[in-house]
DOMAR-792663 format. One line per field, with one value per residue (C-alpha): x, y, z; residue number from 1; residue in one letter. Coordinates in nm, 4 decimals. Each point is the difference from the previous one (the first is absolute). Layout:
DOMAR-792663
x X; ...
y Y; ...
z Z; ...
num NUM; ...
residu a; ...
END
This chain:
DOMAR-792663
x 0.0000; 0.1312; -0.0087; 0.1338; 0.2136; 0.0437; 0.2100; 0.0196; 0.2438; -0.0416; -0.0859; 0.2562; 0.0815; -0.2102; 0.1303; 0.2468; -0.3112; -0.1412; -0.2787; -0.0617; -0.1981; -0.2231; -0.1017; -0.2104; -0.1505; -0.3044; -0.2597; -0.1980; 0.0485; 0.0971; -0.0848; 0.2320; -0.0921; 0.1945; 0.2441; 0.2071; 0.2404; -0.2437; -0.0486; -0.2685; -0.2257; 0.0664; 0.2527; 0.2658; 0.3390; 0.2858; 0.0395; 0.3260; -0.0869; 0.2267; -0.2245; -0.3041; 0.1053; 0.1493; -0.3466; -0.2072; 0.2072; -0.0733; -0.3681; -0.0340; 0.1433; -0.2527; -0.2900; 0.0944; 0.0923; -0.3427; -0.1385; 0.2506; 0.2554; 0.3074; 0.2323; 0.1113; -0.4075; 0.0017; -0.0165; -0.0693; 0.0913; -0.1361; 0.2380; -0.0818; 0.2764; -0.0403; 0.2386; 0.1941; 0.3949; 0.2852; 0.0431; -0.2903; -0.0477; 0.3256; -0.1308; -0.2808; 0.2266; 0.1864; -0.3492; -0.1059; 0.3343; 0.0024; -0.3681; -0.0075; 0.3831; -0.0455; -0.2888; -0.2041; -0.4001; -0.0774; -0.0309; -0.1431; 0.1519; -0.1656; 0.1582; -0.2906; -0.0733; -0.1101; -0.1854; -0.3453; 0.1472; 0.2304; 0.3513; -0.0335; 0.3193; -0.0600; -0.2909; -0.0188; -0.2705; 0.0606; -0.1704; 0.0720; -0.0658; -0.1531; 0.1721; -0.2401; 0.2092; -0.0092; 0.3603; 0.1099
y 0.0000; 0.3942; 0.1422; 0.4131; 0.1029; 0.3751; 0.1497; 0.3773; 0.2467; 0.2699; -0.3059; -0.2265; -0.3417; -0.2253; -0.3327; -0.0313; 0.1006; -0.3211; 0.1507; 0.1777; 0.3393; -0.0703; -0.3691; -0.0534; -0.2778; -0.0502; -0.2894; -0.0926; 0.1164; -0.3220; 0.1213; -0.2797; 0.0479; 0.0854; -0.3318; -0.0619; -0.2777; -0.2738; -0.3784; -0.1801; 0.0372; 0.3628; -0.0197; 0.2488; -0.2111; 0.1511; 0.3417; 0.0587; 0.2932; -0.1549; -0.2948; 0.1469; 0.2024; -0.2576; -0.2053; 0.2734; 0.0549; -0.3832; 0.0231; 0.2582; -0.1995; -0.2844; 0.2836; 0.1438; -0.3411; -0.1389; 0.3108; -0.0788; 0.2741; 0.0641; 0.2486; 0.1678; 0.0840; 0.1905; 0.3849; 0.0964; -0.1052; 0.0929; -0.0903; 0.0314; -0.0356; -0.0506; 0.2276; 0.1067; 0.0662; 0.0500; -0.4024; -0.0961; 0.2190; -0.1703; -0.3741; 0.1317; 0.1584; -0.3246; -0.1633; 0.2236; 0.0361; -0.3993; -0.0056; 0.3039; 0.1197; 0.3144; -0.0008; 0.0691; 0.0573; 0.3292; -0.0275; 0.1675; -0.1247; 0.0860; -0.0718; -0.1012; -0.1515; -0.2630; -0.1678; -0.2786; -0.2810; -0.0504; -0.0387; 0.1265; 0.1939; 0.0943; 0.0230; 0.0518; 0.0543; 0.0600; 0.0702; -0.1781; 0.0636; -0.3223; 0.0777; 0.1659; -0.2958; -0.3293; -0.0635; 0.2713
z 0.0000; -0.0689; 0.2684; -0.0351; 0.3198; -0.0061; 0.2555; -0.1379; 0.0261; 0.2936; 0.2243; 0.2066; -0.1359; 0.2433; -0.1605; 0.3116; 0.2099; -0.0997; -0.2261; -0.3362; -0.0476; -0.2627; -0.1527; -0.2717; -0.2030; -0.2599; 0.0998; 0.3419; 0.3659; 0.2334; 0.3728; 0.2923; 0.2695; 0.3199; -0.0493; 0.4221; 0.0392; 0.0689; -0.0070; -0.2476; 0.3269; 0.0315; 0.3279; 0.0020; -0.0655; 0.2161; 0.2307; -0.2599; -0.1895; -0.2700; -0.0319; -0.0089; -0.2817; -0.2029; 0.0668; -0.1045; -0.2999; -0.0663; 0.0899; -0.2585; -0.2648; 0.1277; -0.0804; -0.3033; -0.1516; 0.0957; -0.2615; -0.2783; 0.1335; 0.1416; 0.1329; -0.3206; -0.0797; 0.3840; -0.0885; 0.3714; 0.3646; 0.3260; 0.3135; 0.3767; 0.2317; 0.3839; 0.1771; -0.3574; 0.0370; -0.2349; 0.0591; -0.0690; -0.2979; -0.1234; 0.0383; -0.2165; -0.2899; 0.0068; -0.1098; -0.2146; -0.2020; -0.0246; -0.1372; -0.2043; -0.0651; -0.1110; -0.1605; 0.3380; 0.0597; 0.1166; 0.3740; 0.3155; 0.3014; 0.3184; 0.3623; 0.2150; 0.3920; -0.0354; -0.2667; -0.0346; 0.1713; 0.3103; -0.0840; -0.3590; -0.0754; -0.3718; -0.3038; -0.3513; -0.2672; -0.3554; -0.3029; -0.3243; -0.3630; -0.1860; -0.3551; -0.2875; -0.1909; 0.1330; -0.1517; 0.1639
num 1; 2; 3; 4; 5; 6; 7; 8; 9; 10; 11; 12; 13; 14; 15; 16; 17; 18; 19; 20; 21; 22; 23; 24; 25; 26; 27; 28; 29; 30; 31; 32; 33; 34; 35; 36; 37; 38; 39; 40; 41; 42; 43; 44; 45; 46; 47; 48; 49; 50; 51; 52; 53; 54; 55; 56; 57; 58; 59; 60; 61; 62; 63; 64; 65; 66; 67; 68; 69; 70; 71; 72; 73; 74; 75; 76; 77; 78; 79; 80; 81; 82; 83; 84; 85; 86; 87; 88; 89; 90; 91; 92; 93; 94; 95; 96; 97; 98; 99; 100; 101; 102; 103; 104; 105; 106; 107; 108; 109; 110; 111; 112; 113; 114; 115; 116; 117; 118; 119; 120; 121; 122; 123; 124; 125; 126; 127; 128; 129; 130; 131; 132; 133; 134; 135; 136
residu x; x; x; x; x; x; x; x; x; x; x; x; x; x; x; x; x; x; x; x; x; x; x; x; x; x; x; x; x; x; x; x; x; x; x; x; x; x; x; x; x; x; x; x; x; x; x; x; x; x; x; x; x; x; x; x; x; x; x; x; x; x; x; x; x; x; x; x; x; x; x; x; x; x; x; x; x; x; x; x; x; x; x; x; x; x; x; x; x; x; x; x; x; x; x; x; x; x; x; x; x; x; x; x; x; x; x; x; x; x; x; x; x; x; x; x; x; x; x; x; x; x; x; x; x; x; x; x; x; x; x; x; x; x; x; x
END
């Protein structure tokens, strides 16, 4: 799928932010929901921040593969991070740079107290574009 990143001039260069300004793609608007580093029955899987990330990032793929998608259709990301710090923030780049390299989702991450479900350290929702082109 074409996907158009635009990161213009008179604007920093977020891409070591972990995000892109602008993303845009022809076809249909995919909403994920909220996505948490959780078992098949919905448990959170560790109190490591690390490994709830790296389980969300998988749960995600789980989603967007179950509608004929994956990472490279995501145009947008939503994060929420329990008691957000420079670490933290850098676990997340890690994830992001190893799903997306540079060609990143626009993003909003939002540091928050505490979030649906005890022990929950970290969320994400995206939006994806289902291609105007099924080849594409």
């Amino acid at each position: 799928m074409t996907r158009t990143i635009t990161n213009p001039a008179g604007l920093h260069n977020p891409t070591d932010y972990g995000y892109s300004h602008i993303v845009s793609a022809p076809g249909e608007q995919v909403f994920i929901a909220g996505q948490y580093g959780s078992d098949e029955q919905g448990h959170v899987v560790s109190d490591d921040f690390e490994a709830q990330v790296a389980q969300t990032f998988a749960n995600l793929r789980t989603a967007l593969k179950a509608v004929g998608l994956g990472p490279e259709h995501v145009v947008r990301i939503g994060t929420y991070i329990v008691g957000h710090d420079e670490e933290k923030l850098g676990v997340l780049l890690g994830h992001l740079h190893a799903t997306w390299g540079t060609e990143l989702p626009a993003q909003t991450l939002i540091g928050v107290a505490t979030l649906a479900l005890p022990g929950m350290l970290f969320e994400m929702d995206a939006v994806a574009v289902r291609p105007a082109h099924p080849t594409e």
